[in-house]
BADRENTOR-558316 format. One line per field, with one value per residue: residue in one letter; x, y, z of N, C-alpha, C in turn; chain; residue number from 0. Coordinates in steps of 0.001 Angstrom, whole numbers, m for minus. Layout:
# BADRENTOR-558316
lumro = c(A, ...)
n.c1 = c(X, ...)
n.c2 = c(Y, ...)
n.c3 = c(Z, ...)
ca.c1 = c(X, ...)
ca.c2 = c(Y, ...)
ca.c3 = c(Z, ...)
c.c1 = c(X, ...)
c.c2 = c(Y, ...)
c.c3 = c(Z, ...)
rovex = c(A, ...)
marpa = c(NUM, ...)
***
This chain:
# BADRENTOR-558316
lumro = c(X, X, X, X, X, X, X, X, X, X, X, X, X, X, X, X, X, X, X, X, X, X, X, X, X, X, X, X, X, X, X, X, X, X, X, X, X, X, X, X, X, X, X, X, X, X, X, X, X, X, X, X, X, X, X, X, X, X, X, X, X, X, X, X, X, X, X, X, X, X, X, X, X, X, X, X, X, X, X, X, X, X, X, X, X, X, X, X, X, X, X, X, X, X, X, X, X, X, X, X, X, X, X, X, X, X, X, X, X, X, X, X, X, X, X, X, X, X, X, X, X, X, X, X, X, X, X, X, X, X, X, X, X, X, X, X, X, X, X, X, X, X, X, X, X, X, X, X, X, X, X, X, X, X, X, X, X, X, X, X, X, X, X, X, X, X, X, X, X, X, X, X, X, X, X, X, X, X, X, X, X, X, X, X, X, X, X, X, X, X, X, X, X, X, X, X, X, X, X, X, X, X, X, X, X, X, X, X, X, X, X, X, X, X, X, X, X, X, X, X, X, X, X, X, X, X, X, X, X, X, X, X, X, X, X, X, X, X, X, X, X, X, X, X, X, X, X, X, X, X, X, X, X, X, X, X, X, X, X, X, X, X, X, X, X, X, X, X, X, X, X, X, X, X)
n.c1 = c(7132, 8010, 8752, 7116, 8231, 8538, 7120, 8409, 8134, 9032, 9604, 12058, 15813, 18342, 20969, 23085, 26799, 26708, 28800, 29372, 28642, 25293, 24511, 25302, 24199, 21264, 21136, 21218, 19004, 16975, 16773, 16004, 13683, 12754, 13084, 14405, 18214, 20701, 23746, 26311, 29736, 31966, 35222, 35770, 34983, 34689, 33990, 31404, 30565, 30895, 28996, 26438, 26980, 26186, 23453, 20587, 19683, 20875, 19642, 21110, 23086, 25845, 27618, 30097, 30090, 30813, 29340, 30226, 30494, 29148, 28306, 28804, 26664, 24744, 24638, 24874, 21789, 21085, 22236, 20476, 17848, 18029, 18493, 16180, 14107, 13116, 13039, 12593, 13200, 15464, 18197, 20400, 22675, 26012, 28533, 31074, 33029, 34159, 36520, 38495, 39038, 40309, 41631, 41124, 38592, 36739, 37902, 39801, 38753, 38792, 39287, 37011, 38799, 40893, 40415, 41264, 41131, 40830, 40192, 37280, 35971, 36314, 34405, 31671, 31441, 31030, 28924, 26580, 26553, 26984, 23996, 22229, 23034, 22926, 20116, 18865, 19423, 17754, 15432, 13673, 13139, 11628, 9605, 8216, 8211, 5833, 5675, 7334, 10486, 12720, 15297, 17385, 19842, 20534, 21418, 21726, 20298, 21881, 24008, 25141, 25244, 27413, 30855, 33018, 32765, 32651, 33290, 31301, 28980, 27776, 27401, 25609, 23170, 22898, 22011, 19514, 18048, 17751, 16218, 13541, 12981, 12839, 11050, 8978, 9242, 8354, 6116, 2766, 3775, 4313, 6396, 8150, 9909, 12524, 14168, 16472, 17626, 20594, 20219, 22221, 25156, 26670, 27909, 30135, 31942, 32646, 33339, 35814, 39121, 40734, 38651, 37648, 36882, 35239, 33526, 32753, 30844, 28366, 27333, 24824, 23620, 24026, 22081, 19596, 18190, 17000, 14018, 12200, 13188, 12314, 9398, 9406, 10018, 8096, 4242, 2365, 3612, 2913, 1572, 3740, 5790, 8788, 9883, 11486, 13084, 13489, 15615, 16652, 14389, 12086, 9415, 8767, 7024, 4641, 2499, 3891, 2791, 2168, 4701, 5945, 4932, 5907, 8219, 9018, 9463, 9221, 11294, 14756, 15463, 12735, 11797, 13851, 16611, 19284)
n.c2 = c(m58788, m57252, m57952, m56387, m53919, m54352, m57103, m59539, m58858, m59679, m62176, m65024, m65917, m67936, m67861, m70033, m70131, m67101, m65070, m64340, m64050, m65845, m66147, m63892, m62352, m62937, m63103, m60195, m59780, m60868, m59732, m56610, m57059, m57178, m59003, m60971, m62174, m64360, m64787, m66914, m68092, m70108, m70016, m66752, m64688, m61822, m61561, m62356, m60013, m57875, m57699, m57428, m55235, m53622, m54078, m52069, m51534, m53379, m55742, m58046, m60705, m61291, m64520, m66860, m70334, m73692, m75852, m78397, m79580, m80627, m79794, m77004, m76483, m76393, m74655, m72484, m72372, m71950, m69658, m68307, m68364, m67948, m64931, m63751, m65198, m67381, m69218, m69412, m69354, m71632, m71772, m73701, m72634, m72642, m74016, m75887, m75637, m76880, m75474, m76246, m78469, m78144, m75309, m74875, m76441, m76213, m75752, m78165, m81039, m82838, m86182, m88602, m90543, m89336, m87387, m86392, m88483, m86623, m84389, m84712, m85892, m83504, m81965, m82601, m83402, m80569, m79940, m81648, m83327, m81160, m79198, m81495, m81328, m78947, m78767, m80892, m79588, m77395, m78205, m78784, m75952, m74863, m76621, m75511, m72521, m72788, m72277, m73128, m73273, m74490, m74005, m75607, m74833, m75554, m76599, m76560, m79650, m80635, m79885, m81549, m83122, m83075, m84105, m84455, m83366, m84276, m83911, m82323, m82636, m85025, m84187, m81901, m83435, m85184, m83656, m82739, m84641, m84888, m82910, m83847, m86141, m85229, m83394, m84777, m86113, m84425, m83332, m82202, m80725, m78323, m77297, m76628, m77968, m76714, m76776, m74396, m73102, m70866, m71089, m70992, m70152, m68351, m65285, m66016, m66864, m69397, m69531, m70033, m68067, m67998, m67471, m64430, m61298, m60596, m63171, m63104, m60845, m61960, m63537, m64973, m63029, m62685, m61893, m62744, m64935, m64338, m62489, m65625, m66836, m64773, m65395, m68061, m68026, m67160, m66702, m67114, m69839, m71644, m74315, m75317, m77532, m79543, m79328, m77772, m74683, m72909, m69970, m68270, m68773, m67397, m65108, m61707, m60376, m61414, m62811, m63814, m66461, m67930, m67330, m69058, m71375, m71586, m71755, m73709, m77395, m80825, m81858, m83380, m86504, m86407, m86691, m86742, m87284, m88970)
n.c3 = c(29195, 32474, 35874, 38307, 40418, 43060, 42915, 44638, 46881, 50116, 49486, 49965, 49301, 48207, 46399, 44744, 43971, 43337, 42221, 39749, 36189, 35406, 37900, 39415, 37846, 38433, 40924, 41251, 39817, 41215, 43950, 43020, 42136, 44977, 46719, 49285, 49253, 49797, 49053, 47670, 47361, 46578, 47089, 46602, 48911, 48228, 45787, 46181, 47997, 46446, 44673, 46179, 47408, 45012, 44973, 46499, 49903, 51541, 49785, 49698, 50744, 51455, 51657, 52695, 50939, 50290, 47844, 47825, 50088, 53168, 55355, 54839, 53116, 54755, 56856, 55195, 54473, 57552, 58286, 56153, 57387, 59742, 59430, 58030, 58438, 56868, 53894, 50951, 48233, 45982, 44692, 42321, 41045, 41399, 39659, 37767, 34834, 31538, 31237, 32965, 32348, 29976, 28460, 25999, 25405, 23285, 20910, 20485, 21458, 24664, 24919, 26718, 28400, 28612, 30410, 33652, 36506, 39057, 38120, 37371, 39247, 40799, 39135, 38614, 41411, 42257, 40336, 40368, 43009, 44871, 44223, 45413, 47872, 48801, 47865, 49575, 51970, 52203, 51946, 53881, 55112, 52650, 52354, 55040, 54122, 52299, 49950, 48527, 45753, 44043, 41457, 38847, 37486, 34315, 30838, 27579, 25881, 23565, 24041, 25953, 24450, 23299, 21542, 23590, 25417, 28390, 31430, 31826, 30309, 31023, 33457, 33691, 32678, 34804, 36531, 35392, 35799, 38454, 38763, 37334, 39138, 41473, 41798, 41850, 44240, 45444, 45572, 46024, 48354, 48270, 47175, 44678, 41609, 39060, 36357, 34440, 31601, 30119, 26946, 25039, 24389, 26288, 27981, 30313, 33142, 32192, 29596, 27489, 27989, 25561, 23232, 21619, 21192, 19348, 18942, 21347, 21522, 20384, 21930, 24484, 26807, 30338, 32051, 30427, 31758, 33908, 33584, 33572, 35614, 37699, 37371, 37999, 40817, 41636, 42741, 40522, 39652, 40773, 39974, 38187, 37496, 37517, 34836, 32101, 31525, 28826, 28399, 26274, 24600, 25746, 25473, 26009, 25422, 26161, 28085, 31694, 32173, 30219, 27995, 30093, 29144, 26171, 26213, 27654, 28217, 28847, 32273, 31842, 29422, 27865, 24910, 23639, 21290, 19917)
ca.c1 = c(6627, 8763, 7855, 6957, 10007, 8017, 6476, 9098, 8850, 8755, 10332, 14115, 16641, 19817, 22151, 24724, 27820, 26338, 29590, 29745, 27804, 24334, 24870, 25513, 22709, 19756, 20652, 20691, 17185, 16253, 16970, 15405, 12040, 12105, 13516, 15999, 18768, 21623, 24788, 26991, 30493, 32949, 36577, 36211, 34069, 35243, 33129, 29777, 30528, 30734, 27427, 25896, 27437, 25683, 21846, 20054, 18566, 20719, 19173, 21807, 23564, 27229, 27989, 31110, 29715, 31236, 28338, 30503, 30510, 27169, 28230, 28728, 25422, 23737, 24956, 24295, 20855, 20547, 22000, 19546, 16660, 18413, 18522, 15243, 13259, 12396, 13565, 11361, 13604, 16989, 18920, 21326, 23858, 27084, 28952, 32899, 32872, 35428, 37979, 39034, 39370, 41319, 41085, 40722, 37974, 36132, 38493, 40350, 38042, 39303, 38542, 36515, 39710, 42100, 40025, 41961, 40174, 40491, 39003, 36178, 35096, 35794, 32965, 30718, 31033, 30200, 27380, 25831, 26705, 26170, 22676, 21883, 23303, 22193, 18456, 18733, 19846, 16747, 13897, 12449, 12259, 11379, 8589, 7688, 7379, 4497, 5897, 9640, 11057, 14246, 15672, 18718, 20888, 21110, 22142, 21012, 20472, 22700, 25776, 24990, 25894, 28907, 31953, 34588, 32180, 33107, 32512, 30210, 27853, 27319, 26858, 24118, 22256, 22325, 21500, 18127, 17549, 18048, 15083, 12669, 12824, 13242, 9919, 7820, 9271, 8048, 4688, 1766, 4672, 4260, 7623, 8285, 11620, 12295, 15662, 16807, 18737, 20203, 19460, 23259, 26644, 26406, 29081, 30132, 33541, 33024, 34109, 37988, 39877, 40638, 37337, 37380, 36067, 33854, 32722, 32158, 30068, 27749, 26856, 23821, 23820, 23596, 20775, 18580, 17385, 16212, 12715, 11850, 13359, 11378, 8390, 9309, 9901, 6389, 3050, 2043, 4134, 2813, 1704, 4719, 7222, 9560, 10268, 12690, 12966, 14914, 15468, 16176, 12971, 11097, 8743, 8247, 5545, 3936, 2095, 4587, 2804, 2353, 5797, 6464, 4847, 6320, 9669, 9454, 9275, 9779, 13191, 14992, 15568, 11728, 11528, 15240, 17131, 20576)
ca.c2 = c(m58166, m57847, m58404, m55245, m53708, m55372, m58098, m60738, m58440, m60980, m63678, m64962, m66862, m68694, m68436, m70248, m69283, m65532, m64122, m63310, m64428, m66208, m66024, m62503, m61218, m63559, m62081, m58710, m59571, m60927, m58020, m55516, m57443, m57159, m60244, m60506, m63165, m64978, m64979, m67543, m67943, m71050, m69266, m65812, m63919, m60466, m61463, m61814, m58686, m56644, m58228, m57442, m53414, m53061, m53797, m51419, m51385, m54675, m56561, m59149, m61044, m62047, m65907, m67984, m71394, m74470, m76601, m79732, m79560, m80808, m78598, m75345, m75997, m76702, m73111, m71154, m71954, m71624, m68218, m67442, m68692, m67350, m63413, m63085, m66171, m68202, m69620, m69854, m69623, m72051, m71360, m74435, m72444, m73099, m75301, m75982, m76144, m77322, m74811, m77433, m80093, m77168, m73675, m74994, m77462, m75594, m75993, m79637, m81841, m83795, m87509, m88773, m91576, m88154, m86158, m86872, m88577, m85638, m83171, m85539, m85686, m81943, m81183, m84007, m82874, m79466, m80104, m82640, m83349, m80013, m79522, m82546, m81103, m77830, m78940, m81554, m79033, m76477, m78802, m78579, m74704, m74683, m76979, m74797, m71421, m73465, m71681, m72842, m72981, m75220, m73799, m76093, m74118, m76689, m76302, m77139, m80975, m80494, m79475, m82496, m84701, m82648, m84817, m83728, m82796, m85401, m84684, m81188, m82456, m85669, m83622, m81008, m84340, m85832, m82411, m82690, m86163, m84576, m82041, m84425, m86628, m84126, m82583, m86066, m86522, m83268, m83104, m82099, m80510, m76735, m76758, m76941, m78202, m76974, m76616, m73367, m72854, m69879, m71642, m71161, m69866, m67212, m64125, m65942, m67771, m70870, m69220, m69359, m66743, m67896, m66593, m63421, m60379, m60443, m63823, m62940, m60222, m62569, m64585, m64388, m61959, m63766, m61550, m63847, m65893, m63134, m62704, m66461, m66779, m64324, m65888, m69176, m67446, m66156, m67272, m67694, m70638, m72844, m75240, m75321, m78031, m80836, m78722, m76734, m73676, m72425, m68325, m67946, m68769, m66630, m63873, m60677, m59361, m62367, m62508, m64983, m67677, m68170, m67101, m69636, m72574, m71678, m71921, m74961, m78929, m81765, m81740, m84818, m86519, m86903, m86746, m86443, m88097, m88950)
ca.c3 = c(30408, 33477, 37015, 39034, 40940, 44244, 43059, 44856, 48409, 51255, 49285, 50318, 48055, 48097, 44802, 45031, 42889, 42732, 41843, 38458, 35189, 35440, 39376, 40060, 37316, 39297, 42249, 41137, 38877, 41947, 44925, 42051, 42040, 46063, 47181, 50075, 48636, 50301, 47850, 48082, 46664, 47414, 46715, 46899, 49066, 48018, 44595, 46308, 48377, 45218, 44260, 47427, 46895, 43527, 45070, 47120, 50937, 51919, 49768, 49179, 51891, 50904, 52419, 51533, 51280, 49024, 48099, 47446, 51718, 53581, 56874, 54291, 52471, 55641, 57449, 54093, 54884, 58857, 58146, 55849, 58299, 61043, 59257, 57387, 59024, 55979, 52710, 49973, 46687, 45837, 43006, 42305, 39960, 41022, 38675, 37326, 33753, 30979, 31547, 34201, 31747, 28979, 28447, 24609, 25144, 22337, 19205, 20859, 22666, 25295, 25023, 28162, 29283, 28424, 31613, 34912, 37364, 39806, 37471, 37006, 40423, 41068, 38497, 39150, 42679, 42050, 39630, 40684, 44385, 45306, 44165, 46291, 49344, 48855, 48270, 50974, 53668, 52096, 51590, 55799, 55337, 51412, 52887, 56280, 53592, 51898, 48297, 47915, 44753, 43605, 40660, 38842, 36181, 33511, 29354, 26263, 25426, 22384, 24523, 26836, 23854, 22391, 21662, 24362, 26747, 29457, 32497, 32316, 29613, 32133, 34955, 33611, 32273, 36013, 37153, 34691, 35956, 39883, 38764, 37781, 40350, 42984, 41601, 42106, 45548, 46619, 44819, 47213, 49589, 47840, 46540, 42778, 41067, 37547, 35697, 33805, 31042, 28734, 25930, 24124, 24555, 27728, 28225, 31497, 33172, 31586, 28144, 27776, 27376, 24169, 22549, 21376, 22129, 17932, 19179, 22437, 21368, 19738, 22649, 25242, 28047, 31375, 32430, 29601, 32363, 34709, 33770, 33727, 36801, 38427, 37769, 38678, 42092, 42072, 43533, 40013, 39113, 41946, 39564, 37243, 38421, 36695, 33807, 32153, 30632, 27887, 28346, 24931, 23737, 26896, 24784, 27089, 25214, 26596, 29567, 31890, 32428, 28296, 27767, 30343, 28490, 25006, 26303, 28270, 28221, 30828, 32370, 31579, 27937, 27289, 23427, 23333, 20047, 19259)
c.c1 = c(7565, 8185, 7957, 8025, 9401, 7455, 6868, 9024, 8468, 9429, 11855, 14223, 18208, 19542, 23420, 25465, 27565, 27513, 29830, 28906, 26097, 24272, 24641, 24413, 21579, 19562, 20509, 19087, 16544, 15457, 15960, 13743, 11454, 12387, 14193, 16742, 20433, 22844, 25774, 28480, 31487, 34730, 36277, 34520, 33646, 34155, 31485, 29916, 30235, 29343, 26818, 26183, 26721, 23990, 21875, 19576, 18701, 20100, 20161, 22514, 25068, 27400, 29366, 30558, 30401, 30310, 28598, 30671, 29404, 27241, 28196, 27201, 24454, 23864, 24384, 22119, 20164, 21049, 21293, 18349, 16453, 18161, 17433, 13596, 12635, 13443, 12219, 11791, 15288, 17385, 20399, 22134, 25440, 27620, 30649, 32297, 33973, 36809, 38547, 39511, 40569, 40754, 40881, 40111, 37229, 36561, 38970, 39779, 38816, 38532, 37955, 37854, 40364, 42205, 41388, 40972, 39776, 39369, 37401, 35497, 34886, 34183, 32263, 30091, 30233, 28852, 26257, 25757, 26018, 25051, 21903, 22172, 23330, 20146, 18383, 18897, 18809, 15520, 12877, 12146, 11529, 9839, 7457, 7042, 5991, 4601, 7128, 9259, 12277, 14266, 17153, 19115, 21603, 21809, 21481, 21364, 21712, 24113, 25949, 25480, 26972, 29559, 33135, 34083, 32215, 33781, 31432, 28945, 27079, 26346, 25796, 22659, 22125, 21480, 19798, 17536, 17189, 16849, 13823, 11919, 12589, 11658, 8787, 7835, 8912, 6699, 3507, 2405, 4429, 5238, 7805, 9888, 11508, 13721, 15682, 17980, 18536, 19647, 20460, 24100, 26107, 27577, 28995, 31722, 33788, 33499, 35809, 38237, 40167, 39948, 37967, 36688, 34937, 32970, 32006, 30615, 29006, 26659, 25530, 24163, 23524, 22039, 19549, 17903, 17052, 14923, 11710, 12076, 12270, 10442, 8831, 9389, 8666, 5323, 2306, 2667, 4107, 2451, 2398, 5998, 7370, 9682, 11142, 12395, 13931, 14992, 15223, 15053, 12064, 10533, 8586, 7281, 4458, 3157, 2916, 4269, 2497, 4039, 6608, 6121, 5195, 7584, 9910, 9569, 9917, 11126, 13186, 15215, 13940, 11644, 13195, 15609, 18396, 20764)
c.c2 = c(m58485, m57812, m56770, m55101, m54453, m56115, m59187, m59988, m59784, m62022, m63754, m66120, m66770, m68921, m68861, m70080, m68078, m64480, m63443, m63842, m64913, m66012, m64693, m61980, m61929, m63009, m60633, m58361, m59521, m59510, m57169, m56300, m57377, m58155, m60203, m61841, m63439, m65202, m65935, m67905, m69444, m70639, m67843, m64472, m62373, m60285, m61074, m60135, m57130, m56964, m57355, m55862, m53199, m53067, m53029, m51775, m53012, m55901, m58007, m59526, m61412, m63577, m66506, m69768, m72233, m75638, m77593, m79872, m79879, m79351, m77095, m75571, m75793, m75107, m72258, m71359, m71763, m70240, m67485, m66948, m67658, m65656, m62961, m64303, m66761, m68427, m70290, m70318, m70640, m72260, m72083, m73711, m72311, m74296, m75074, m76649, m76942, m76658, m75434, m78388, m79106, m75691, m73738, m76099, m77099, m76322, m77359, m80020, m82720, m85206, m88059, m89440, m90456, m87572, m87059, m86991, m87008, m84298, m83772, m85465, m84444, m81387, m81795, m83290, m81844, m79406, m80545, m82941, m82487, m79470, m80157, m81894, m80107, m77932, m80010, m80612, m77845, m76993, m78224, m76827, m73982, m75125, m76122, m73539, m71609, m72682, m71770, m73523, m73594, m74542, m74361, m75502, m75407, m75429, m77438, m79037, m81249, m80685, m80848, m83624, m85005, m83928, m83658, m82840, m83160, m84112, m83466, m81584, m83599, m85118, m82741, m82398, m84934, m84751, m82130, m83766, m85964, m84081, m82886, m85251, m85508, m83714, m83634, m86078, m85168, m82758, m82973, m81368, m78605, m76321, m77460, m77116, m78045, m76514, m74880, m72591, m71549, m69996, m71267, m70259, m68177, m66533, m64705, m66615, m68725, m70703, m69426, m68576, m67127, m67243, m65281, m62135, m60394, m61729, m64121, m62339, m61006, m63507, m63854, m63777, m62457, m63165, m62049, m64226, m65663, m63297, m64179, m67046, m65896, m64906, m67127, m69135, m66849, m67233, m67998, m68912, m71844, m74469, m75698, m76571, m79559, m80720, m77689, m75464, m72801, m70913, m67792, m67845, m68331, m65636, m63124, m60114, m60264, m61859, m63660, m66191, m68575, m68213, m68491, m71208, m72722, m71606, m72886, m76541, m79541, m81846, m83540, m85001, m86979, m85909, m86375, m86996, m87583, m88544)
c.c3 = c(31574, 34724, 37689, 39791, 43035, 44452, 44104, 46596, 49232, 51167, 49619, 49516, 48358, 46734, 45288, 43459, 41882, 42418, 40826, 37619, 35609, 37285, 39710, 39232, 37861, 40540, 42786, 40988, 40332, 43365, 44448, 42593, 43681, 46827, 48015, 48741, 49690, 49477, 48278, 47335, 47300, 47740, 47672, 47114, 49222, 46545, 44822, 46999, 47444, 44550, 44924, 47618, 45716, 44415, 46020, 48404, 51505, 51636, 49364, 50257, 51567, 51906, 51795, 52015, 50068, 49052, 48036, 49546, 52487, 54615, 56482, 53838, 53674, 56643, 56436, 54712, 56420, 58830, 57987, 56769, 59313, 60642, 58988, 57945, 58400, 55244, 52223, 48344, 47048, 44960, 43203, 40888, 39937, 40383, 38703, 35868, 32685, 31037, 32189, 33815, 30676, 28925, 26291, 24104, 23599, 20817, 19649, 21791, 23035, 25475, 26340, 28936, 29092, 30182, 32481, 36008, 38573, 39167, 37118, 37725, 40565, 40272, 38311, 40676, 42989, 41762, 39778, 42259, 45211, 44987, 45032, 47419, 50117, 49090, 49474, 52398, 53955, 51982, 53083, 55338, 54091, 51912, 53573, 55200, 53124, 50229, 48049, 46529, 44660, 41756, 40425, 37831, 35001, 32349, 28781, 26031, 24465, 22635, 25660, 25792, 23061, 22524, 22761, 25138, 28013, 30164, 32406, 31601, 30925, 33443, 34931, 33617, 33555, 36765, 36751, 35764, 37799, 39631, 38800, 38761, 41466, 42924, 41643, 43459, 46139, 46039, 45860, 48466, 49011, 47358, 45067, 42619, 39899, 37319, 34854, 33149, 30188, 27228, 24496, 24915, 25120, 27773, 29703, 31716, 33179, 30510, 28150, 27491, 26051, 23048, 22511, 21252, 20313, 18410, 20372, 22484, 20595, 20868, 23708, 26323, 29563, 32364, 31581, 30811, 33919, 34980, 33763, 35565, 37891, 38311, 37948, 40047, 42737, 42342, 41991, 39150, 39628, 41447, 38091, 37814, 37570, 35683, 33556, 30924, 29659, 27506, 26978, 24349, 24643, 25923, 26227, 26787, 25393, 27747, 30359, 31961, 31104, 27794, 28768, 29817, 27206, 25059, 27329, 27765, 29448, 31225, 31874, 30020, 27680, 25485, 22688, 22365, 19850, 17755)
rovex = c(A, A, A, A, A, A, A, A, A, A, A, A, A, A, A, A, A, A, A, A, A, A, A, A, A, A, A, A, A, A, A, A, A, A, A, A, A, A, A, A, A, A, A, A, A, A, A, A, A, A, A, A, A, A, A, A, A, A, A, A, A, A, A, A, A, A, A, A, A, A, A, A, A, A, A, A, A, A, A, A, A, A, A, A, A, A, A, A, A, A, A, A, A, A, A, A, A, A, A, A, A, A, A, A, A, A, A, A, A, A, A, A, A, A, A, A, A, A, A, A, A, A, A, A, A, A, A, A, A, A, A, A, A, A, A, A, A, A, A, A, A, A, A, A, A, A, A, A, A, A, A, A, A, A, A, A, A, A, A, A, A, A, A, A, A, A, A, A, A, A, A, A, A, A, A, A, A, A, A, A, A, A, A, A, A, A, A, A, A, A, A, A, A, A, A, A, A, A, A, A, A, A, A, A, A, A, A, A, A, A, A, A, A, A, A, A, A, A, A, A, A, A, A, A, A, A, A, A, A, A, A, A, A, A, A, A, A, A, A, A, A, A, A, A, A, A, A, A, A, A, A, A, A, A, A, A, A, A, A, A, A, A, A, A, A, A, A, A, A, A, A, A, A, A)
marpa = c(0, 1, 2, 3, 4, 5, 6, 7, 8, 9, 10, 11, 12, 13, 14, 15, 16, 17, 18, 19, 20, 21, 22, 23, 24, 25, 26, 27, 28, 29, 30, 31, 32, 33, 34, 35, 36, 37, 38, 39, 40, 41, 42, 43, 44, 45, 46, 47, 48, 49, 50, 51, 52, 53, 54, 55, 56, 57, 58, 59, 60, 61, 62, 63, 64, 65, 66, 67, 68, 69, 70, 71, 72, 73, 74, 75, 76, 77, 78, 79, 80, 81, 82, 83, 84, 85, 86, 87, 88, 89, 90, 91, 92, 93, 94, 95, 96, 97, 98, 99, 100, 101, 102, 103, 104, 105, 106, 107, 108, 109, 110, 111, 112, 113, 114, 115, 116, 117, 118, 119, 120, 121, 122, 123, 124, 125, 126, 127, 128, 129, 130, 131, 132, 133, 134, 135, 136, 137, 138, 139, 140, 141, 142, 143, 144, 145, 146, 147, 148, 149, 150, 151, 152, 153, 154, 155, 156, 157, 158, 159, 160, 161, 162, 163, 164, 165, 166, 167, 168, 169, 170, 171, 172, 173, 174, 175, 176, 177, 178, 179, 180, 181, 182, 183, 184, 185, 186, 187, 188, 189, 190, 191, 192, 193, 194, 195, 196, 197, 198, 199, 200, 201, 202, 203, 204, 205, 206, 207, 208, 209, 210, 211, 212, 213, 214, 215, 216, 217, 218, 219, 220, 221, 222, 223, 224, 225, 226, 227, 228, 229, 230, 231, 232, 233, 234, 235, 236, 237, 238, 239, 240, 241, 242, 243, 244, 245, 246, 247, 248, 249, 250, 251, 252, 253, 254, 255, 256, 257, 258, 259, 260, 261, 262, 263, 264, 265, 266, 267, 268, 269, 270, 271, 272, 273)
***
């Protein structure tokens, strides 16, 4: 079941790193369902713009913000405030993945002492940092709406414990560990924190070019984690928070808020095993 094409009217949302893959299809899903949305890009803000050209009736805002920055995360949302006079949704999905560490982390893993400190922090920073300094600079008006929404863009446990995953598997797993917490310290406040993953290997620009276009074609579609998303953006998900959801396993012939408990569990490693 998907969400009505105006279920989300009224609501506003910050994505950050809406340029292309999981990014650019949330804030399309989103727009579509009625949403305004704030796009945010750290590089190149010619990417959100073309975002922001595909939806309809202004619903997308283009921003260049880099969330590893307090003074950028903290503008992306007085913009928003400032244009549409709220914030209710925040969608932590910019990241830096292994391509940073090789463009053939895949087939030759890089040993953790191999990385280079710089690339370590860069995607630490990203991942993890920024999250933090994105929801720190959105909590007061996530609060004020009285229905915000933190959404963090994790990945599968599994890939969190690859060999030669150093530093991205780290950084999703602090990124879990950011959700739960985050979702205690704001309990009774009206804002929910839950994580959201595709739930395996995504057609996005963490793939290397290496891959191939037969095994490309194999992989999940970054619009997967669309219709979960929407309802975690919705009124009925108010008491949903410190959990994650794994798209893959979303049913649509569900009704969402079923579909959203047969594809969840607690963020974090609860019942996790080496």
């Amino acid at each position: 079941m998907s969400e009505p094409k105006h279920a989300l009217a009224g609501r506003v949302a910050i994505i950050t790193g809406a340029g292309r893959g999981l990014g650019r299809a949330m804030a399309l899903g989103l727009a579509a369902a009625g949403a305004s949305v704030v796009a945010t890009s750290a590089r190149s803000l010619a990417e959100v713009e073309a975002v922001a050209a595909e939806a309809s009736d202004n619903a997308i805002v283009p921003v260049r913000a880099d969330v590893t920055r307090e003074e950028d995360c903290a503008a992306a949302v007085e913009v928003t405030v400032a244009r549409f006079g709220r914030l209710d949704v925040l969608v932590n999905n910019a990241g830096r993945g292994m391509r940073l560490v090789s463009d053939d982390f895949l087939t030759t893993p890089t040993r953790f002492w191999e990385v280079g400190p710089a690339v370590w922090r860069d995607i630490v920073d990203t991942n993890v940092n920024g999250p933090f300094l994105m929801a720190r600079a959105a909590v007061p008006a996530l609060i004020a709406s009285g229905r915000g929404r933190i959404v963090n863009i994790s990945m599968n446990h599994e890939t969190m414990r690859r060999a030669g995953f150093s530093p991205y598997g780290p950084s999703k797993a602090a990124l879990e560990s950011e959700t739960v917490i985050w979702a205690q310290d704001l309990a009774a406040t009206g804002v929910t924190v839950n994580a959201l993953l595709p739930g395996g290997a995504t057609e996005t620009g963490l793939i290397p070019s290496s891959v191939g276009p037969e095994a490309r074609a194999g992989m999940l579609r970054p619009t997967i984690v669309v219709p979960p998303l929407l309802w975690l953006a919705s009124d009925a998900s108010h008491a949903f928070t410190g959990r994650r959801i794994d798209a893959k396993r979303w049913r649509s012939d569900l009704p969402p808020a079923d579909a959203a408990r047969k594809a969840s569990e607690l963020a974090g490693w609860v019942g996790g095993s080496v």
